[in-house]
MIGUDREN-386037 format. One record per residue (C-alpha): x, y, z; residue number from 1; residue in three letters. Coordinates in steps of 0.001 Angstrom, whole numbers, plus 500000, padded with zeros to 6 digits. Example, Ala and Ser with C-alpha at 12.3 -4.5 7.8 and 13.67 -1.06 7.14 Angstrom:
REM residues 2
     east    north       up     i    aa
   512300   495500   507800     1   ALA
   513670   498940   507140     2   SER
***
This chain:
REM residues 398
     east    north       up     i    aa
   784233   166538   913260     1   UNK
   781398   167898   911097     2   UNK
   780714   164821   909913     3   UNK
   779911   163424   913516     4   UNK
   778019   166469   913876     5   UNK
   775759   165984   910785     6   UNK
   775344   162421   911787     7   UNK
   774233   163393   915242     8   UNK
   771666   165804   913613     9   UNK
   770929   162926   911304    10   UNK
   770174   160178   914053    11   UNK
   768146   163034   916175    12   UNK
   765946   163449   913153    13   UNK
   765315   160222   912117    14   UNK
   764241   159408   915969    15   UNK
   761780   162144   916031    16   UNK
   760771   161915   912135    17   UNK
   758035   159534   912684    18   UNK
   756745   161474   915609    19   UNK
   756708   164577   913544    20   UNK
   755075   162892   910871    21   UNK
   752498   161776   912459    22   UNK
   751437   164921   914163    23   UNK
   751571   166255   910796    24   UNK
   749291   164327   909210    25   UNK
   746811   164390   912022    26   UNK
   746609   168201   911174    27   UNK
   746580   168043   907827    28   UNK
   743609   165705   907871    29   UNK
   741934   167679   910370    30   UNK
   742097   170917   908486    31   UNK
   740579   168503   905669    32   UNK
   738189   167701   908086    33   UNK
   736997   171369   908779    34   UNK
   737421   172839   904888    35   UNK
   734979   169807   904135    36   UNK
   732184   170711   906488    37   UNK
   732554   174260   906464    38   UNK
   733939   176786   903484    39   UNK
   737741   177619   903925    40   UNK
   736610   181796   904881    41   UNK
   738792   184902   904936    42   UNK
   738866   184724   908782    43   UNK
   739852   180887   909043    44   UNK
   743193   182163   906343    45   UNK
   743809   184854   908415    46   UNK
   743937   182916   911659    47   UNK
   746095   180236   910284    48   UNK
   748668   182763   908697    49   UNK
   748637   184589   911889    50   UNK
   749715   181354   913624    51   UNK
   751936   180297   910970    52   UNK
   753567   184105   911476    53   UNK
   753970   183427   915056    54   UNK
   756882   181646   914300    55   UNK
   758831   184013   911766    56   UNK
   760601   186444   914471    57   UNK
   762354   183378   916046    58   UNK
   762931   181969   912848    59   UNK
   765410   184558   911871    60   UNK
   767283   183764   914927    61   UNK
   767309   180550   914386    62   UNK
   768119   180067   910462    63   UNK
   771405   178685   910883    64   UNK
   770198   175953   912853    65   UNK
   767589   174554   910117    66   UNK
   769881   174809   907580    67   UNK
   772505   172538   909531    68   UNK
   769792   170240   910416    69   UNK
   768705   170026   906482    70   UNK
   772335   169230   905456    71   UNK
   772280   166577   908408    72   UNK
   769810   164579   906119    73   UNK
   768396   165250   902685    74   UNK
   764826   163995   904103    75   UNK
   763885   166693   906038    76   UNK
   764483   169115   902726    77   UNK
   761781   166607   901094    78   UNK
   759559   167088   903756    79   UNK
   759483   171097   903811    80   UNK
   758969   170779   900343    81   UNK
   756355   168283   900661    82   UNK
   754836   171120   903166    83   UNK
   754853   173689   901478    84   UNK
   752994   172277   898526    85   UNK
   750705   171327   901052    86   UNK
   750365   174577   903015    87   UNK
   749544   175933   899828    88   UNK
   747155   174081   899080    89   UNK
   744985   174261   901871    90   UNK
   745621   178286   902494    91   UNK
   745700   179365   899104    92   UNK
   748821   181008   899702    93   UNK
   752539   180049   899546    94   UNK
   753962   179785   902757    95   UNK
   757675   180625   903383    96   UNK
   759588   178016   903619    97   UNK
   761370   178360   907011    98   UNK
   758339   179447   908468    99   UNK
   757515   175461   907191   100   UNK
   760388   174111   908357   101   UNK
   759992   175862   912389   102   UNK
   756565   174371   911998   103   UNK
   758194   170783   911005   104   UNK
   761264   170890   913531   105   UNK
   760820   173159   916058   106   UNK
   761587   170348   919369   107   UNK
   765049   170177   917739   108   UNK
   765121   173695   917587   109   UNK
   764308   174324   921172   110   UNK
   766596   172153   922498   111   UNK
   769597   173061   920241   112   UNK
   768787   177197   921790   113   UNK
   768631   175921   925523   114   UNK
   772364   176110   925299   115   UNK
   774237   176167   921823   116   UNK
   777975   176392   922972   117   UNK
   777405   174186   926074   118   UNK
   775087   171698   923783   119   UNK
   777536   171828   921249   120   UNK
   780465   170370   923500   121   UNK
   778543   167934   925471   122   UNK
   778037   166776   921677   123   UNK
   781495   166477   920713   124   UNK
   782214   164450   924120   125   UNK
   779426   162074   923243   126   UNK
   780340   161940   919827   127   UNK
   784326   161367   920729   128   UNK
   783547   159031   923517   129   UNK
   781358   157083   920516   130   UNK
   783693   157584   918033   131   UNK
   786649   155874   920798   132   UNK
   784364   153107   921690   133   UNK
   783661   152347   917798   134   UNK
   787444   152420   917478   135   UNK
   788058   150208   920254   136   UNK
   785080   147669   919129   137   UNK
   786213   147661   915490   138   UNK
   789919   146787   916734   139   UNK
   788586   144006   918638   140   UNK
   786207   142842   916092   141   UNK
   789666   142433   914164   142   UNK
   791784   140888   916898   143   UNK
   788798   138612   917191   144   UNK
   788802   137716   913685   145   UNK
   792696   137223   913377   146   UNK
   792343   134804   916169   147   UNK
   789695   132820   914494   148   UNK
   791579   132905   910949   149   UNK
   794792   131675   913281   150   UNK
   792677   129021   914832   151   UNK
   791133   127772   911320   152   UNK
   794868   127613   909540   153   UNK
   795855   125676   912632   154   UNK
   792445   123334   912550   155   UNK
   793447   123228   908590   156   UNK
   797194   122285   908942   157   UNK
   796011   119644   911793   158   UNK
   793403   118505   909294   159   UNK
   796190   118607   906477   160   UNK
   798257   116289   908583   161   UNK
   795934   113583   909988   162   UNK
   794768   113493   906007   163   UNK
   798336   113350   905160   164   UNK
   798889   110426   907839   165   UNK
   795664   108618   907169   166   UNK
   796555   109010   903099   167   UNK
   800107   107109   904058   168   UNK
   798568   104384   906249   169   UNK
   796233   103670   903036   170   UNK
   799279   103651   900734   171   UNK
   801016   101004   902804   172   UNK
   797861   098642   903673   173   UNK
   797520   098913   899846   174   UNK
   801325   097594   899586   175   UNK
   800762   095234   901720   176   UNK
   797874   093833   900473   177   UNK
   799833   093686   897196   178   UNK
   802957   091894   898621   179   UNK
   800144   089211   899886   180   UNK
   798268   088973   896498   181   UNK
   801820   088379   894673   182   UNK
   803237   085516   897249   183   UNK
   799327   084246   897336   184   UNK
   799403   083899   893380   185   UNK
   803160   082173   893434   186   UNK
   802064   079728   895783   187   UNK
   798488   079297   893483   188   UNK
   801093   078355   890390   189   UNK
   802912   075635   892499   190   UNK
   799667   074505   894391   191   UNK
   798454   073841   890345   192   UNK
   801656   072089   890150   193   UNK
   801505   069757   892358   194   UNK
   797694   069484   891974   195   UNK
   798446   068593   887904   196   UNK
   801444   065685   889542   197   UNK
   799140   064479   891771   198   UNK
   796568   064045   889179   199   UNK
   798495   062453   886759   200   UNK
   799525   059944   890032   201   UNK
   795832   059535   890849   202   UNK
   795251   058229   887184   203   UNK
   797894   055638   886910   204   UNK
   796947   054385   890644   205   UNK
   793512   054032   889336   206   UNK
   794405   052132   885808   207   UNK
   796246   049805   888082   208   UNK
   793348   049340   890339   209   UNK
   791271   048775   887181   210   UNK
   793227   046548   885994   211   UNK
   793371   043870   889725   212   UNK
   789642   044813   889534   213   UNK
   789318   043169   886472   214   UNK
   790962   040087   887284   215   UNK
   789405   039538   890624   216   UNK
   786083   040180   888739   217   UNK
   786987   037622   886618   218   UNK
   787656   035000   888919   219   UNK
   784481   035752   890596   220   UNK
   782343   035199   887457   221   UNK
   784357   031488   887564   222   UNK
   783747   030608   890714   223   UNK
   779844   031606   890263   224   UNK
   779691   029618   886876   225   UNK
   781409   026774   888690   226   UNK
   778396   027611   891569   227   UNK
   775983   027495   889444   228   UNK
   776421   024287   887367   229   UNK
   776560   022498   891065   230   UNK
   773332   024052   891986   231   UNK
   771398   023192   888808   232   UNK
   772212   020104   889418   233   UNK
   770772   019854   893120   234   UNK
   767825   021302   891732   235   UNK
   767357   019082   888913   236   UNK
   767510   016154   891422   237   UNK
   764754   018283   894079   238   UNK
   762906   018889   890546   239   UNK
   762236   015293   890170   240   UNK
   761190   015059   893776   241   UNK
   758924   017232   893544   242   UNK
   757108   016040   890435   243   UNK
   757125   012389   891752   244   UNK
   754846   014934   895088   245   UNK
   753059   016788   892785   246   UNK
   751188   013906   890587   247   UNK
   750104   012396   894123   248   UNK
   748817   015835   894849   249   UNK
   747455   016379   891418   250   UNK
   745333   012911   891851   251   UNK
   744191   014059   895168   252   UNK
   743008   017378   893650   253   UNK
   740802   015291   891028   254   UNK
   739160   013492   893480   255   UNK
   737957   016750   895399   256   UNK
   737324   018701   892657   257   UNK
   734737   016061   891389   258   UNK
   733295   015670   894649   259   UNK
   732877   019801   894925   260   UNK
   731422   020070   891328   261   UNK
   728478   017581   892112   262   UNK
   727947   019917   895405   263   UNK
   727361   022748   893039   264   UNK
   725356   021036   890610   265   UNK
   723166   020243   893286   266   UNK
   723268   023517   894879   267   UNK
   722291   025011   891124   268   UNK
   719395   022648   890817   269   UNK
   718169   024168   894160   270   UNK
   718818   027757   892976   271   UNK
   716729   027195   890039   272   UNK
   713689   025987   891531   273   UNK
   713662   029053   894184   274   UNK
   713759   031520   891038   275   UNK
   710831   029187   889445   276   UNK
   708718   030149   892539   277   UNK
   709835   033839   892782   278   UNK
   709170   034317   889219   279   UNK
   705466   032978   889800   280   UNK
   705019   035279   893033   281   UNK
   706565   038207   891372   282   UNK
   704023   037947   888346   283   UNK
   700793   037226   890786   284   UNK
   702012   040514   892627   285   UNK
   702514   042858   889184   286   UNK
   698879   041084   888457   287   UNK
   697338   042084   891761   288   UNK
   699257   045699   891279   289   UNK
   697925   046512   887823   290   UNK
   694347   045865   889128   291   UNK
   695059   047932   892112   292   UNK
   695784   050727   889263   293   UNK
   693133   050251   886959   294   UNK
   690919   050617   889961   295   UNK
   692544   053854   890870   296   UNK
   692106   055019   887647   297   UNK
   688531   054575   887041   298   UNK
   688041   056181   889960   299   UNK
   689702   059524   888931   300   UNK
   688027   059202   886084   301   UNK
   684467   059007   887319   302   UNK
   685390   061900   889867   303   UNK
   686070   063840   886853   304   UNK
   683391   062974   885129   305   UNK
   681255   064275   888258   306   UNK
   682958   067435   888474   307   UNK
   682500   068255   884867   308   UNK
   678834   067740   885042   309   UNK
   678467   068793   888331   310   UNK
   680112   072379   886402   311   UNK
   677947   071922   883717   312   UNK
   674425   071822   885949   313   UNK
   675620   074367   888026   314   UNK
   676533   076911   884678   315   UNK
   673043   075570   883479   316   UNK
   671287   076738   886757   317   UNK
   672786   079824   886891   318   UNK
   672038   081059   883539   319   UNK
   668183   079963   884548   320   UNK
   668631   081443   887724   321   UNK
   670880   084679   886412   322   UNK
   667423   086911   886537   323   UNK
   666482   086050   889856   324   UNK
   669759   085733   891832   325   UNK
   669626   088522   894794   326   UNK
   672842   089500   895847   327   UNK
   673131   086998   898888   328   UNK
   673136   083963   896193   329   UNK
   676117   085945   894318   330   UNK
   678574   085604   897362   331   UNK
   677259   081871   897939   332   UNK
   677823   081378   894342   333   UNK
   681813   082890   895163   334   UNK
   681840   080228   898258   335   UNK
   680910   077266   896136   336   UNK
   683333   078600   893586   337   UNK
   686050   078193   896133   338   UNK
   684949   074820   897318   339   UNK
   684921   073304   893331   340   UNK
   688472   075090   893281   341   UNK
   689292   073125   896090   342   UNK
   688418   070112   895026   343   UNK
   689972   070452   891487   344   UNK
   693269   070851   893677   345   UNK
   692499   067593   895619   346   UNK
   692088   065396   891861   347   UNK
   694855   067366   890379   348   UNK
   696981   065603   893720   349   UNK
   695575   062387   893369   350   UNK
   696297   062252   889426   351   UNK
   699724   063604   890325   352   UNK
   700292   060622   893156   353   UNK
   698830   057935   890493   354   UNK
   701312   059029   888056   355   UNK
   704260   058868   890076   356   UNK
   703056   055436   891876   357   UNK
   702876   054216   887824   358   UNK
   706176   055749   887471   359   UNK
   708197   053837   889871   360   UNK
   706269   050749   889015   361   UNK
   707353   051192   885330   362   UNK
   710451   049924   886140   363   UNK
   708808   046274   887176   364   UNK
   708573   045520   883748   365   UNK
   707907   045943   880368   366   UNK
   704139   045035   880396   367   UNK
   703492   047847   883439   368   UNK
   704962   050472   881274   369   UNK
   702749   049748   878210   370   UNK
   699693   050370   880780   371   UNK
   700897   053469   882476   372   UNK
   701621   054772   878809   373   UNK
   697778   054160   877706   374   UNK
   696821   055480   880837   375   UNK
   698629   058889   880324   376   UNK
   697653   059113   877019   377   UNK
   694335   059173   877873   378   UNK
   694187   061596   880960   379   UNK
   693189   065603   879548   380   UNK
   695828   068041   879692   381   UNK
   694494   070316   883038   382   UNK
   694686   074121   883178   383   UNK
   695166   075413   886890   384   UNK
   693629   078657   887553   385   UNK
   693255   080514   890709   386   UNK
   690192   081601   892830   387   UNK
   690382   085130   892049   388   UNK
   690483   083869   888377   389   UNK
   687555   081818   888340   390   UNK
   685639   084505   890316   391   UNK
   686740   087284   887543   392   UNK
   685494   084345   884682   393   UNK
   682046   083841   887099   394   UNK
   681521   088011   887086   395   UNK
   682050   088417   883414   396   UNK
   678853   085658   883108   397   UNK
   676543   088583   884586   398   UNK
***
C-alpha cells in the first residue's frame, strides 16, 4: 500500500510539475527583470523574506506532507535544491529549505489539508479500484495471449500437415514419373531393336532393288543403241535429201547475191559523188566563215585602237587643261570616266563573244584552229578595274 501511495504522489506531481515550473521561471526571470533595472535594496530583501516567511508557520504543520511527497519522486528533491541555490542567489541569503519547497508545492499541499484522513481513503479506493482493474486487464491481456499462442500452434500443426500432405503427393508424382521414365526407356531399347532389324531389312531390299535396277537399265541402254543405229540411218537418207535442196538453194543464192552487190556498187558510186559536193560546200562555208572573223577582228582591233588614243588625248588635255579646270569640269571629267568604263566593258564582251564563236568553230577543222590561235596570240592581256578605281587613279593625277 505505500507503494500505491508514493505512486499516487508521484503521478500528482509529475501532472502539476510543468505547471509549477513554469510559474517558476516566470518569477525568477521577473525578479531578473527588476534587479537589472533597479539595484536589489535592503527594502526589496526585506519584502521578499517577509513573503517567503509567510509561509513558515504552516510549514511546520505541514512537514510531514513534503517529505512524503519528496520520497514520492526524487525530482521534486532536485528542484528544491535547484531553488534554493537560486533563492540565494537573487536574495543574498540562504533560504530554508521547506520554506522552498511550500513555495514549490503548496496546491498539493492545500489539497492534501482539506481533508487528510478522508483524502487519504478516497485514495486507497481509487488506488484499489486501479490496482483491481490492472489485475483484471493484465489477466486478460494473458488469456488473450494464450488464445492467440493456441490459435498459432493450431494454424502451425494445420500448416505442418497440409506441408506434410503436399510433401507426400510430391514424393509419389516423383515415383510415378520414375515408373514412366523406366518402362519409357525399356520400350526405347526394343524400339532400337527393331529399328536396327528393320534397317538391316531396308538394306538388303534395297541391294535387291539395285540389282533389277541394273538390269532393266541395261536393257534400256540396248534398246536405245538399237534406236539409235535405226535413226542414223533415216537421217543419213533425209541428209542426202537435203543436200540434193540445198545446192538448188545455194545456186539461187548466187544469183541474188550478184544481182544485190551491183545495187550497192551503184548505190556507193552515188554516195560518193554527194560527199564530193558536200565537201566543196563545206569548204566555201569555212571560207566565207573565216572572212566573217577576220572582219570581226579588225574591227575590235580598230575600236581599241580608238579607245587607246582617244585615252591618250584625253590624259594629254587634261594635263594642259589641269591649271584651268574649275571644279564643274572635275565631276564631268568623273562622268566621262564612267562612260570610257562603260565602253571598255562593252569590247571586253565583244572580245569575249569572238573568242567563244572561234572556239566552237575550232572544231570545223584544223585550218580554223591555226587562225583562232594567231588571233589570240595577238589580242593584249586586259586588266578590269572598277569606276571607283579609275576615279581614285584620275584624283591622284591632281
Amino acid at each position: 500500500m505505500p507503494l500505491n501511495h508514493n505512486n499516487k504522489f508521484a503521478a500528482m506531481g509529475r501532472r502539476n510539475q510543468r505547471k509549477c515550473v513554469e510559474d517558476i521561471d516566470f518569477l525568477i526571470q521577473k525578479m531578473k527583470k527588476a534587479t537589472k533595472l533597479q539595484p536589489l535594496t535592503d527594502e526589496r530583501k526585506d519584502l521578499l523574506l517577509a513573503r517567503a516567511h509567510r509561509f513558515v508557520n504552516q510549514w511546520n504543520r505541514e512537514k510531514e506532507v513534503i517529505r512524503l511527497l519528496c520520497q514520492a519522486d526524487n525530482t521534486y528533491e532536485q528542484m528544491v535544491d535547484e531553488y534554493v541555490i537560486v533563492f540565494e542567489a537573487e536574495l543574498g541569503k540562504k533560504p530554508e529549505r521547506e520554506m522552498v519547497a511550500r513555495f514549490l508545492f503548496g496546491s498539493e499541499i492545500n489539497r492534501i489539508n482539506t481533508g487528510p484522513d478522508e483524502l487519504h481513503q478516497q485514495k486507497m479506493a481509487v488506488c484499489m479500484t486501479e490496482l483491481q482493474d490492472e489485475v483484471q486487464r493484465k489477466k486478460d491481456l494473458f488469456a488473450a495471449r494464450e488464445r492467440q499462442s493456441y490459435l498459432m500452434k493450431n494454424v502451425l500443426e494445420e500448416l505442418q500437415e497440409k506441408a506434410r500432405e503436399s510433401m507426400q503427393r510430391e514424393i509419389q508424382k516423383l515415383e510415378r514419373i520414375k515408373k514412366e521414365n523406366e518402362e519409357i526407356m525399356k520400350r526405347r531399347k526394343i524400339m532400337e531393336t527393331v529399328f536396327v532389324e528393320l534397317q538391316s531389312e531396308v538394306k538388303r531390299k534395297q541391294e535387291f532393288i539395285g540389282a533389277r535396277e541394273r538390269q532393266a537399265l541395261l536393257m534400256k541402254n540396248i534398246l536405245e543403241e538399237v534406236k539409235n543405229e535405226v535413226q542414223l540411218k533415216q537421217q543419213i537418207v533425209r541428209a542426202k535429201e537435203r543436200q540434193t535442196l540445198l545446192m538448188k538453194n545455194v545456186l539461187e543464192e548466187v544469183k541474188n547475191e550478184v544481182q544485190r552487190k551491183q545495187q550497192i556498187v551503184r548505190a556507193k558510186e552515188r554516195q560518193v559523188l554527194l560527199m564530193k559536193n558536200t565537201i566543196k560546200e563545206l569548204k566555201n562555208e569555212v571560207h566565207r566563215k573565216q572572212e566573217f572573223d577576220f572582219t570581226r577582228q579588225r574591227q575590235t582591233l580598230l575600236k581599241k585602237n580608238v579607245h587607246q588614243e582617244l585615252k591618250s588625248l584625253y590624259q594629254r588635255k587634261r594635263e594642259f587643261m589641269e591649271p584651268f579646270v574649275p571644279r564643274k569640269l572635275f565631276f564631268m571629267s568623273i562622268d566621262f570616266m564612267k562612260e570610257m568604263q562603260k565602253n571598255d566593258i562593252k569590247t571586253a564582251n565583244v572580245v569575249s563573244e569572238t573568242h567563244n564563236e572561234q572556239t566552237t568553230r575550232s572544231t570545223t577543222g584544223k585550218e580554223t584552229k591555226s587562225i583562232t590561235e594567231e588571233t589570240l596570240e595577238k589580242k593584249p592581256a586586259r586588266v578590269r578595274r572598277s569606276w571607283r578605281q579609275r576615279i581614285a587613279r584620275f584624283l591622284r593625277c591632281f
